[in-house]
C-alpha positions, 0 to 999 in steps of 0.5 A: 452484535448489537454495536453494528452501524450502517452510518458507521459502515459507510463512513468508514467506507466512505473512499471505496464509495467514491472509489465507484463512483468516479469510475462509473462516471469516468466510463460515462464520460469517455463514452459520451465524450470519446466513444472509448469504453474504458469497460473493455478488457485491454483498457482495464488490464492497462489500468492495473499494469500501468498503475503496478508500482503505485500498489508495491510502492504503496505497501512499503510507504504503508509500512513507512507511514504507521512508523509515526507518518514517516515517509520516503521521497527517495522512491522514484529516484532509486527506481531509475537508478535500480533500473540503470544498474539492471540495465547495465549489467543486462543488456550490452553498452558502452560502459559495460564494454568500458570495464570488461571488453577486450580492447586492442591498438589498431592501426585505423586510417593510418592512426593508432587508436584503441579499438573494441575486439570483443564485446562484453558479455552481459551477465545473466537474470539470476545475477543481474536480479542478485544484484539488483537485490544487493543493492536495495538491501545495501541502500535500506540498511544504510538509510534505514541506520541513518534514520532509526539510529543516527536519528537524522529525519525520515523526509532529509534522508529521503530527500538526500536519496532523491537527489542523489539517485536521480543523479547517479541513474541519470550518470549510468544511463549517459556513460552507457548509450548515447541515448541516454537509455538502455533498451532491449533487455533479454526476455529471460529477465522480461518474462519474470514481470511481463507478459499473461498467465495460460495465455490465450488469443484476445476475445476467446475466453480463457477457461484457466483464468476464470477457474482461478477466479471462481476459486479466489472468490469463493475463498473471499467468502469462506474466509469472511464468513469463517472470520465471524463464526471464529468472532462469536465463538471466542465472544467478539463484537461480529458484524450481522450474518446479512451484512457479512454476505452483502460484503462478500458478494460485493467482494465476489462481483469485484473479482468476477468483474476483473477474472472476465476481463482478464480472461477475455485479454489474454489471461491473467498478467504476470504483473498482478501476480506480484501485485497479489503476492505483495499486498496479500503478505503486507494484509497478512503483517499488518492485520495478524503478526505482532510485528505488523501490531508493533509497527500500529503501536510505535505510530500511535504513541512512541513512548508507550511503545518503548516502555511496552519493550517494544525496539522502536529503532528496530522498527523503524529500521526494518521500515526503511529497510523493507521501503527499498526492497519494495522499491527494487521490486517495483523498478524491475516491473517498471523497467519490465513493462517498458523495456528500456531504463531511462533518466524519466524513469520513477518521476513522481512515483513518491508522490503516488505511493503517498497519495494512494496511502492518504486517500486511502485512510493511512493516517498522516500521523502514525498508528493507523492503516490497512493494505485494503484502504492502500489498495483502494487509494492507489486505484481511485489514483489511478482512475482518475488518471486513466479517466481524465486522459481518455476523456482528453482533459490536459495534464496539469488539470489532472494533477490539480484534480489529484491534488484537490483529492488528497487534500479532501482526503486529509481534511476528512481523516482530520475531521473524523478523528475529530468527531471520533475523540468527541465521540469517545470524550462523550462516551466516557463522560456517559460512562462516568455520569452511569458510574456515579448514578451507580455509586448514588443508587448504592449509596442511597440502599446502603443508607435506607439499610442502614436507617432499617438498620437503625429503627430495628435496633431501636425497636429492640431497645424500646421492647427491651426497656418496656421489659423491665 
């Protein structure tokens, strides 16, 4: 415990600082400016459900980057192609018609023509969600072999899949409705991805939620302080039992702050159930499974790795694979949220799943990365996002403000790798210099030993002769 550092605390923390203070100035600001209070419950459920794919794009991309700073541009386009086919399938059109309605000649104003007699039927949610499942697994194993065992690199095989997707949803969609868009789908497969938990009247506080709240906070708490108790118990560097509360209650006001909004919209969005349900699984494979260990070792040094046993094609394999299942998951609770699949669909989510994993502390290089800094990343992303454009500032001046934030980002991760090898460098020169003191410090008793020695023996000897 001695090792603890606040400097290094807040350096480590550094985004989630910024993190707090960007949104409190952007609630300054679009209330001064525009009269909007960004504090109230509809605007801060709308941050999280429009910013939803950024987090489960995000994990994936996560997965993606501790391979080695591999990544996957392929993201937003398989969105749009995953929500055509759901769309597709799901909902009545034209080419769905085309390949299973009933068609007959019918004398029409005195010509033969082929006239639709019954329309197809759309497939159910269980079905159409099968689907959407097949294909993802279908497209990860293939980019995934691509990558790992043909060794083709991440960002050409990626790129492929970009153009190509965008592509075929954009053929889907055309053939499908003559307006280049599929809406309308049922509620059975919306309801899976939309809509609030224990829903009540906006404004009336909803007492389901807030318990729910009340128990994940106090888990946060229980599990931080049972963390450092299992620490010092098994002789592990802890952190301070006074910090440890500091971080809880911060952890806690967070929670609180959201269940109060959330309870007071309505109740709690299906969307963040997802959202909670993926970052908490990623949490867990990152920071407590061996492979989630195996993924850290095969970025921070790939030949180590393999000698180590450790399947790096394997690895990268299971990388890509879980990138589209993460990505079908996002496209349906895309395509949920807006009700319509279309060829706009998925622009620049790629972009966002790689900015939120760069600001928020996902080496560029590999070996290196937590869902939590994801997770702060993705909703410093999003704040800016939703700031900027409640306080009316132009959209080319919102992407050069998040382009000027991940090039802070990286030049920071640069730096502190920097300063973190000088410091290592120097720790082991102290440690070297300490061991040589050391071996001089036993050298020098082992030589007045040895003279002690010496004068002994010559003593005897000098007795000895004035003997005889």
């Amino acid at each position: 415990m001695n090792n603890f550092s606040m400097k290094d605390v807040l350096k480590k923390n550094v985004m989630t600082i910024a993190l707090f203070g960007i949104y409190v100035l952007f609630v300054i600001l679009a209330f001064v400016i525009k009269g909007t209070n960004m504090l109230d419950p509809s605007v801060v459920t709308s941050l999280i459900e429009q910013n939803a794919y950024v987090f489960i794009l995000g994990a994936g991309m996560l997965m993606c980057m501790l391979t080695g700073g591999n990544i996957d541009l392929s993201v937003g386009s398989f969105v749009c192609f995953a929500g055509a086919v759901v769309g597709l399938f799901s909902v009545e059109n034209d080419l769905l018609n085309k390949w299973f309605g009933v068609w007959e000649q019918q004398l029409v104003d005195g010509e033969m023509q082929t006239v639709l007699v019954k329309a197809a039927d759309p497939l159910s949610t269980p079905v159409v969600l099968l689907i959407a499942i097949g294909i993802g697994l279908l497209y990860g194993a293939v980019l995934g072999f691509l990558i790992a065992y043909v060794r083709i690199p991440p960002w050409i095989a990626t790129l492929a899949g970009y153009l190509a997707f965008r592509g075929l949803g954009t053929q889907v969609l055309t053939k499908a409705s003559t307006t280049n868009a599929i809406s309308n789908f049922p509620s059975s497969l919306s309801s899976i991805f939309t809509g609030k938990l224990f829903e009540t009247p906006w404004g009336q506080l909803n007492i389901p939620c807030l318990c729910l709240g009340i128990l994940g906070a106090a888990a946060v708490v229980f599990i931080n302080l049972n963390t450092r108790r299992n620490k010092i118990k098994k002789g592990y560097h802890a952190d301070p039992l006074w910090f440890v509360i500091l971080k809880s209650a911060l952890i806690v006001a967070v929670i609180m702050f959201l269940t109060v909004e959330f309870a007071l919209d309505g109740g709690i969005p299906v969307v963040v159930l997802w959202i909670l349900a993926v970052l908490i699984i990623y949490g867990i494979i990152t920071e407590k499974t061996t492979i989630g260990r195996h993924f850290m070792t095969v970025g921070g040094n790939a030949e180590a790795s393999r000698l180590s046993g450790i399947n790096n094609k394997l690895i990268m394999f299971v990388a890509y694979l879980n990138m589209a299942m993460l990505t079908v998951i996002a496209a349906l609770v895309v395509t949920a949220r807006t009700g319509a699949a279309n060829s706009f669909a998925g622009q620049e989510f790629e972009l966002d799943a790689i900015a939120a994993c760069i600001v928020g502390g996902v080496s560029a290089y590999g070996g290196a990365g937590t869902i939590v800094g994801m997770v702060v990343g993705a909703t410093l992303i999003g704040v800016m996002n939703q700031g900027m454009s409640l306080v009316g500032v132009d959209q080319d001046w919102i992407k050069i403000a998040k382009g000027l934030v991940l090039l802070a980002a990286v030049v920071f991760e640069i730096s502190s790798k920097a300063s973190r090898e000088k410091a290592s460098k120097m720790a082991m020169k102290k440690d070297k210099v300490a061991e040589a003191e050391e071996q001089l410090k036993e050298a020098e008793e082992a030589l007045k030993e040895a003279e002690t020695e010496a004068q002994e023996a010559f003593e005897k000897a000098k007795e000895a002769t004035d003997a005889q």
